[in-house]
C-alpha positions in Angstrom: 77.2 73.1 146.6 74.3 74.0 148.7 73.5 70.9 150.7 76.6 68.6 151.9 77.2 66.0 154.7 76.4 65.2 157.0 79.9 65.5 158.6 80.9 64.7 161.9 80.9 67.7 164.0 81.7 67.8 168.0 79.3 70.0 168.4 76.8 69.1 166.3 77.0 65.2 166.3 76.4 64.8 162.3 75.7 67.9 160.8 74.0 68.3 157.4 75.6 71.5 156.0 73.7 74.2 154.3 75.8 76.8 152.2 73.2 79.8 151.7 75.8 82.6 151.1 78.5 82.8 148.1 82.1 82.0 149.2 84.4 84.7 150.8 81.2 86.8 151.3 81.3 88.0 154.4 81.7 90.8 157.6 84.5 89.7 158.4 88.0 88.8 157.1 89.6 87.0 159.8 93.4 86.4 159.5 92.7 82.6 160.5 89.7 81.8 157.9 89.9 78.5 156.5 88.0 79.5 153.6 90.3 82.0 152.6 90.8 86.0 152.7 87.4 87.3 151.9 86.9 88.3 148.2 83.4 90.4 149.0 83.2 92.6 152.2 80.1 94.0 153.6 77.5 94.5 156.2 74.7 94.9 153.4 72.4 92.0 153.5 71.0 90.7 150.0 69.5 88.1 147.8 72.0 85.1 147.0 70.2 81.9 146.5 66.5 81.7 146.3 64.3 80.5 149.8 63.0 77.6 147.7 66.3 76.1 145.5 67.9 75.9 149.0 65.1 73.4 150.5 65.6 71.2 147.6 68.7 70.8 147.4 68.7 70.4 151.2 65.3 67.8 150.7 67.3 66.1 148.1 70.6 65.8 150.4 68.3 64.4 153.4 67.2 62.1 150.7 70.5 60.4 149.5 71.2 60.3 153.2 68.1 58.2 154.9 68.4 56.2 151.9 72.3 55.1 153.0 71.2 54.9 156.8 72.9 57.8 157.8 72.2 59.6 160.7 71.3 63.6 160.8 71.3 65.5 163.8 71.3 69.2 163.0 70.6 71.2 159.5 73.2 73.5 160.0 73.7 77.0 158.3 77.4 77.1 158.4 78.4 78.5 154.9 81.5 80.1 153.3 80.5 83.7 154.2 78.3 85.3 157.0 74.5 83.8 157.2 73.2 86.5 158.6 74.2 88.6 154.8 71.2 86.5 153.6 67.9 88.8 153.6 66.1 85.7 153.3 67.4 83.9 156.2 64.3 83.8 158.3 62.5 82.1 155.4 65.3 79.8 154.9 65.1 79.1 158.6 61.4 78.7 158.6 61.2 76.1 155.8 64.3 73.9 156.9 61.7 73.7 160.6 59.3 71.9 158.1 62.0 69.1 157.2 61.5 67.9 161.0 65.7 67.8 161.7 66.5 71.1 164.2 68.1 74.2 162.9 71.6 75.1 163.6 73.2 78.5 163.0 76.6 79.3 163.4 76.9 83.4 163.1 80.3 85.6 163.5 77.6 88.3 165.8 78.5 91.1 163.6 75.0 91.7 162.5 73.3 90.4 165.6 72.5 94.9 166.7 69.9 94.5 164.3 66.7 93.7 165.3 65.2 92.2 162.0 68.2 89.3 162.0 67.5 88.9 165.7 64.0 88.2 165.1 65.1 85.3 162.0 67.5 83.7 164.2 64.9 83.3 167.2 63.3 79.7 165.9 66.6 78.2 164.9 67.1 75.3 167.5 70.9 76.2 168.4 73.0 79.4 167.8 76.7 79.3 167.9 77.6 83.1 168.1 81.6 84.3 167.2 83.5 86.4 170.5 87.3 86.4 169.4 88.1 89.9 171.6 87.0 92.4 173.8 89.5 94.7 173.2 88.9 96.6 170.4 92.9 96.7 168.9 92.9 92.5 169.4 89.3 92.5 167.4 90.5 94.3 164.2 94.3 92.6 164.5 92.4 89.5 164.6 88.6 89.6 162.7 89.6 92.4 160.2 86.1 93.7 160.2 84.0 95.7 157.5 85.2 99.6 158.0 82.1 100.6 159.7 81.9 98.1 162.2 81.9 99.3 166.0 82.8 95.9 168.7 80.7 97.7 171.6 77.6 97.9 169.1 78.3 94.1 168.5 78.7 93.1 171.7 75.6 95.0 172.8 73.6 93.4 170.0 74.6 90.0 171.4 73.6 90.8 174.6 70.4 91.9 173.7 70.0 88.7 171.4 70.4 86.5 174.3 68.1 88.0 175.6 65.2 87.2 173.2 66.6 83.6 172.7 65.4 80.2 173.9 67.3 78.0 171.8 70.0 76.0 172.8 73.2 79.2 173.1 76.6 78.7 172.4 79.9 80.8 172.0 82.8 79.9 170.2 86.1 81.8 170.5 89.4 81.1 168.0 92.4 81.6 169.5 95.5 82.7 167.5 99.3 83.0 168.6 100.2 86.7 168.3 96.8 88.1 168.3 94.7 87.3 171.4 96.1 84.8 173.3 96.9 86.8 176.7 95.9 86.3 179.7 94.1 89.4 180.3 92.1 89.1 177.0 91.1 85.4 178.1 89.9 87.3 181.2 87.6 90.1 179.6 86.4 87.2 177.1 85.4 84.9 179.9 83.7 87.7 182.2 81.4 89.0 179.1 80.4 85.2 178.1 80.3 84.4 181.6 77.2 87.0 181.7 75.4 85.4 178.8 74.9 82.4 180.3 75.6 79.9 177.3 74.6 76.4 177.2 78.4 75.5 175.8 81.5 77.6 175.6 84.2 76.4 172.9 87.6 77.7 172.4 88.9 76.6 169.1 92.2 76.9 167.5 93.5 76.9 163.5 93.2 73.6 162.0 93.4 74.1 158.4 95.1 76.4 156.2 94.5 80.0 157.3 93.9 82.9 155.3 96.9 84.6 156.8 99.8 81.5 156.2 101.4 82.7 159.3 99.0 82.1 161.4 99.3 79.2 164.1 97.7 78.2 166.9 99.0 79.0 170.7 101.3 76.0 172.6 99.3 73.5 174.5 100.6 76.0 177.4 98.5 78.7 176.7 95.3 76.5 175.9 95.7 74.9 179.0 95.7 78.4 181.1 93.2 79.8 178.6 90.5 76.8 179.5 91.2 77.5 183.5 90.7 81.1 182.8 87.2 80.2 181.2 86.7 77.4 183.9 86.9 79.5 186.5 83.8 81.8 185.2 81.0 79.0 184.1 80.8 75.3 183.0 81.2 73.4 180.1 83.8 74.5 178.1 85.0 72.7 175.7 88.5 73.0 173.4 87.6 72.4 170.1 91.4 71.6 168.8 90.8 69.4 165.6 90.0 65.9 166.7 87.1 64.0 166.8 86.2 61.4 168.7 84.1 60.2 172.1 85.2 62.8 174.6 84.9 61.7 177.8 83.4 58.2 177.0 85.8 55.4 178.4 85.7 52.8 176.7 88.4 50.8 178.0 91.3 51.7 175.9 93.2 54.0 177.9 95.4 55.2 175.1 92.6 56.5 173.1 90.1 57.6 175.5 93.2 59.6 177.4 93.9 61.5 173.6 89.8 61.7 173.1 89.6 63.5 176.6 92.7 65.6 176.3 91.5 67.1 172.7 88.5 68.5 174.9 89.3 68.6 178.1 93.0 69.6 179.7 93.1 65.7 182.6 94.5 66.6 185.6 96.7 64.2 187.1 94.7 63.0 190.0 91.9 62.3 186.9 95.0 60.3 184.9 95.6 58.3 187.8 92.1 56.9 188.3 91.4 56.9 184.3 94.5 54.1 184.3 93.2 52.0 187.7 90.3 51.9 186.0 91.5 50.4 182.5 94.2 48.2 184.5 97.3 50.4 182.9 100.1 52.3 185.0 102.0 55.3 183.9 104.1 53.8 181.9 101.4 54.4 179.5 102.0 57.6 179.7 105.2 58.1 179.9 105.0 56.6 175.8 102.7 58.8 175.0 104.6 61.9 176.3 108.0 60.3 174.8 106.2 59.8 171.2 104.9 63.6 171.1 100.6 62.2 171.9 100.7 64.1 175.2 102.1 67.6 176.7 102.6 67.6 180.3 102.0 71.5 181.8 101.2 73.3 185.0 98.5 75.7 185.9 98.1 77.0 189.4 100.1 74.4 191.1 98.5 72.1 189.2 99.9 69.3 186.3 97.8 68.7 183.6 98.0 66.7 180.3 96.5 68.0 176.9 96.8 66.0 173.6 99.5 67.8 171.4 98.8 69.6 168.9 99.5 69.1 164.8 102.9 70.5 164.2 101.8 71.9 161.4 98.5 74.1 160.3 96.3 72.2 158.1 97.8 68.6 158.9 
């Protein structure tokens, strides 16, 4: 399927998705893929679907959807393999501008050096761009990259994208236990984003079934100390950790906007406190929610915080 959606994305709002690269094709064959251990590597970029099929059958999708009265914020390129592998990507990108919905791209960087898929990318409307490691042992461990891949070449290329880029700029970065979740990685990874200057900063964890099955997402712990660690270097960041919902909206319902917030957003106590006045609820409230498994309780600096728990299992 080229065209589906529009889903509901936390970044995105509702995303129309666009799927203009085969499955499994890609630079990459990250350990925590959700679409599975890629079947085609390469760095290579070719002809997959023609410029034209993929604006009808996106056309066609916008369609069905203003027809039901559903709402479309972005047409996002977010396929099962690289985008960038697509030589026709700036035409792609041009003729989805002319369907009067902005362009979203979501791009693991690896091909980002090169100037030709800098210069497509530059009139999408939003860039999410893939930093998982620094250090060049956690990036192959973790992104398995195409043999002749070099991380400083990749990291430069981003760099030099941002550069050139007036969209709106965002980084994403999964997190993986056993692969790159220390402290002193979180550190590098925040100081090199930090110098990009991104509109929004997501750290993201496994959700679904990974590539590699024993792959799992780091304790609540870690996310809380990772978010600090990114805090402490620029604003907004965001944990993207498999819910939905209206972060930071308060509704009123204290239960569910504590477990909206906490999905995003690690509360401090102090923020608890006045989030309850405000809704006419004590801690009691919380204590349930701690006692049925909803809530973690943790420490950063001297600190308590609360962050939603996670799924106990992958894929839940």
């Amino acid at each position: 399927m080229i065209a589906f959606g529009p889903i509901p994305s936390r970044r995105l709002g509702r995303s129309l998705g666009i799927n203009n690269i085969p499955p499994k094709y890609c630079s990459y064959s990250c350990v925590y893929c959700q679409v599975g251990k890629a079947m085609k590597m390469d760095i290579h970029r070719d002809h997959f679907y023609q410029p034209e099929y993929i604006l009808e059958q996106t056309r066609e999708k916008i369609r069905q959807a203003e027809e039901k009265g559903e709402k479309i914020d972005y047409l996002s390129l977010v396929p099962d393999g690289e985008p960038t592998l697509d030589i026709n990507l700036g035409e792609i990108i041009t003729g989805l501008k002319t369907l009067e919905y902005p362009v979203a791209v979501i791009t693991n960087s690896t091909l980002l050096w090169r100037t030709d898929v800098q210069n497509e990318l530059l009139p999408a409307d939003w860039i999410s761009v893939k930093i998982d490691a620094i250090t060049e042992a956690v990036w192959k461990k973790i992104d398995r990259p195409y043999k002749s891949l070099e991380l400083p070449v990749i990291l430069k290329g981003i760099v030099d994208f941002r550069k050139k880029y007036n969209g709106i700029f965002t980084t994403e970065t999964m997190l993986a236990k056993g692969y790159n979740n220390r402290p002193e990685e979180m550190e590098k990874i925040a100081r090199f984003i930090a110098a990009l200057n991104p509109h929004n900063v997501y750290l993201s964890i496994p959700t679904r079934p990974p590539a590699v099955k024993s792959v799992k997402p780091p304790d609540e712990t870690f996310l809380n100390a990772a978010f600090h660690i990114f805090k402490q270097h620029m604003e907004p960041v965001e944990l993207l950790i498999g819910y939905e919902g209206n972060a930071f909206a308060f509704t009123g319902n204290a239960h569910d906007d504590i477990l909206s917030i906490t999905a995003v957003h690690p509360l401090r106590r102090e923020a608890v406190d006045q989030l309850l006045k405000k809704s006419g609820n004590n801690w009691e409230l919380v204590d349930h929610m701690l006692e049925n498994g909803e809530l973690i309780k943790t420490e950063y600096e001297g600190s308590v915080f609360f962050i939603r728990k996670l799924r106990q299992k992958t894929g839940e």
